[in-house]
N, C-alpha and C positions, 0 to 999 in steps of 0.2 A: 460456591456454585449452587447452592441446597436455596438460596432465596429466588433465582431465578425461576424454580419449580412451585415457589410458591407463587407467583404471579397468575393473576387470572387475566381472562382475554378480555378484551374491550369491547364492545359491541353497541350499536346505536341502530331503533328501530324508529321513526318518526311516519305515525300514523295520521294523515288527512291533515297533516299541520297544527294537530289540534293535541296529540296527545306521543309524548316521547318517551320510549322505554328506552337505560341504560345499563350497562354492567360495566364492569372496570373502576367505578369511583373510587378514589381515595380520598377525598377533603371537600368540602364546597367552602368557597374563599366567601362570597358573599351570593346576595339576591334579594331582591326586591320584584315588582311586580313586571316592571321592563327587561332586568338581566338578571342572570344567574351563573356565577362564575365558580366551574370549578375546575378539579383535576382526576384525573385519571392514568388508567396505567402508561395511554398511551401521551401526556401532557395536559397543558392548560386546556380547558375548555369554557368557551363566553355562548350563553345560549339568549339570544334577545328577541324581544316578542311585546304582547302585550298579556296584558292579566295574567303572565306566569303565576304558576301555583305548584309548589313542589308535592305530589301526592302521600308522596313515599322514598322512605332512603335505609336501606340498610346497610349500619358501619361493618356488620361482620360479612356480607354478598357482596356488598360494594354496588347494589341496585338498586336503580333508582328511576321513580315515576315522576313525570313533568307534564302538567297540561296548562292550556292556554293558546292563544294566536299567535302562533312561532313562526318569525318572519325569518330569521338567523341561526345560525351552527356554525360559531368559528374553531378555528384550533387555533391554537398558537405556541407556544415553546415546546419543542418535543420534550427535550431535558428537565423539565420543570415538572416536578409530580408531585409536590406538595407546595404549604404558602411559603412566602419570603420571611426571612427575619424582618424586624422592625428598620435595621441599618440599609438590608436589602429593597424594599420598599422604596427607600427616600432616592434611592442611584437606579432605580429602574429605568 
């Protein structure tokens, strides 16, 4: 029960579309100038845009700055809070 208390909250701020503050990261799977996929405490997260630029990321806060022309914020598997094994990947 002692990891549940370590859990921090998830939070997402998206200013003018232009620049996204986050808390909760656990992993960022990939990213490039169009997407940016990661995870968090509360699941997968896909952020698509253009000229995404990651400002900032800290592995020990888990926070993390994004700017660019953010057209999307999906969520997607709650259950998923880190990447897939290599086996996982291919049966996705």
């Amino acid at each position: 029960m002692q990891e549940k208390s370590l859990k921090q909250n998830h939070n997402l701020i998206l200013e003018n579309r232009k620049k996204l503050s986050l808390s909760g990261v656990t992993d960022v799977d990939s990213f490039d100038e169009r997407t940016i996929s990661l995870f968090t405490e509360m699941g997968e997260l896909t952020i698509q845009g253009r000229e995404l630029h990651i400002d900032s990321m800290s592995v020990e806060t888990g926070n993390m700055s994004i700017t660019g022309d953010i057209w999307a914020i999906v969520y997607g598997d709650k259950d998923r809070k880190g990447p897939l094994s290599a086996l996982g990947r291919l049966f996705r």
